[in-house]
N, C-alpha and C positions, 0 to 999 in steps of 0.2 A: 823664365824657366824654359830651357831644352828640351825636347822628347826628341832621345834618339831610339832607330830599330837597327836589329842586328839579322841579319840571314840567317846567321848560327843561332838559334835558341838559346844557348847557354852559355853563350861568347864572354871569355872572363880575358883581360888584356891589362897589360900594367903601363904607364908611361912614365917619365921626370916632365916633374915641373917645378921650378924656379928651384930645383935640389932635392926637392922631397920629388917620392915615388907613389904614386897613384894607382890602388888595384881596383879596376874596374871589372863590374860583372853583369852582364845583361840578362836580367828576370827569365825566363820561359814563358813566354803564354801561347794558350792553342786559339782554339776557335773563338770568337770570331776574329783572330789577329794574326789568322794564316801562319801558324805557327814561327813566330818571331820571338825575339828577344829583344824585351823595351827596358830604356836608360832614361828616369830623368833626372836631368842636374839643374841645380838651383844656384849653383854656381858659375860665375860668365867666365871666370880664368879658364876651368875646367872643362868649360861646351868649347870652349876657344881652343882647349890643347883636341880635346877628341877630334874636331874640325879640321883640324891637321893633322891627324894619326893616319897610317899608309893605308889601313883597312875603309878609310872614310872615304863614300861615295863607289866603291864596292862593296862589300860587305854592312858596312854603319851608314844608313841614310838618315838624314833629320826629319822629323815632321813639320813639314811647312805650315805654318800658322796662319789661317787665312788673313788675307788684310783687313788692317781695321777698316771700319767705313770712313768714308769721307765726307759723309753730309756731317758728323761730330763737327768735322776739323772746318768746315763750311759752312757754319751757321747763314741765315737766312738776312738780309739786311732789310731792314723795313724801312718806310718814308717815315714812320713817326711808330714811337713805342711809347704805351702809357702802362708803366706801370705799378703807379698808384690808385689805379683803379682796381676793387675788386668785387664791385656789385654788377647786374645785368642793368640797374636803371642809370648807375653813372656813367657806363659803353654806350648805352642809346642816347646819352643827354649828348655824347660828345659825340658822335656819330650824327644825329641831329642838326647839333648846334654848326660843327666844322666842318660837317664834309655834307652836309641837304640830304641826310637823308630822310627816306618816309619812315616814321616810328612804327606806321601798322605794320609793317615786313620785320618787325624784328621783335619778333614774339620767340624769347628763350632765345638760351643759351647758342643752339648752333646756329641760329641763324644770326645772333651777333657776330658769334665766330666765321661765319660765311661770308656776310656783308666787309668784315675786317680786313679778312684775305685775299677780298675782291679790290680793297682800295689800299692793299698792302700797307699797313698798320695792322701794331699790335697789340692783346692784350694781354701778356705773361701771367697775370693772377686772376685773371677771371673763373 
């Protein structure tokens, strides 16, 4: 989806596209939208023609969508991920058993989780 603004408040403008003709009209809104006129289009042919209408980037700016993040797109890579595990005494047996560690330090939940992200392994259903 598109969110465009318009300078004019009440900015009503037609264009062609692929033959048919397009009447567009930009809502009114006051405060707190500094009196603008907002468009938005769910259509990409339609953001694409506005994009290129002569008014665009004078008059019709877009609202820039922040970026998504990028830790989504960067998941974290682990040395080992178990994730058939989903109890706290199967994390300690295997924490114990494979990597030495001491069982009294891992009392509950976050301290498995602690101890995991210190020897970067993971538990996904814990």
């Amino acid at each position: 989806m598109a969110i465009f603004y318009s300078k004019i408040p009440g900015l009503s403008t037609s264009m062609r596209i692929n033959g048919a003709i397009y009447r567009i009209k930009f809502v009114p809104r006051d405060k707190p939208y500094n009196d603008v006129g907002l468009l938005a289009i769910g259509d990409p042919v339609l953001a694409n023609a506005i994009r290129k209408h002569p008014y665009f980037g004078t008059v019709i700016t877009e609202l820039e969508e922040p970026a998504k993040k990028q830790a989504a797109a960067k998941e974290k890579e682990y040395a080992a991920v178990y994730p058939d595990v989903t109890g706290s005494q199967q994390a300690i047996a295997i924490l114990v058993e494979k990597y030495d560690m001491d069982a009294s330090i891992l009392k509950g939940k976050a301290a498995i989780k602690e101890a995991a992200e210190k020897l970067n392994i993971s538990f996904p259903n814990l």
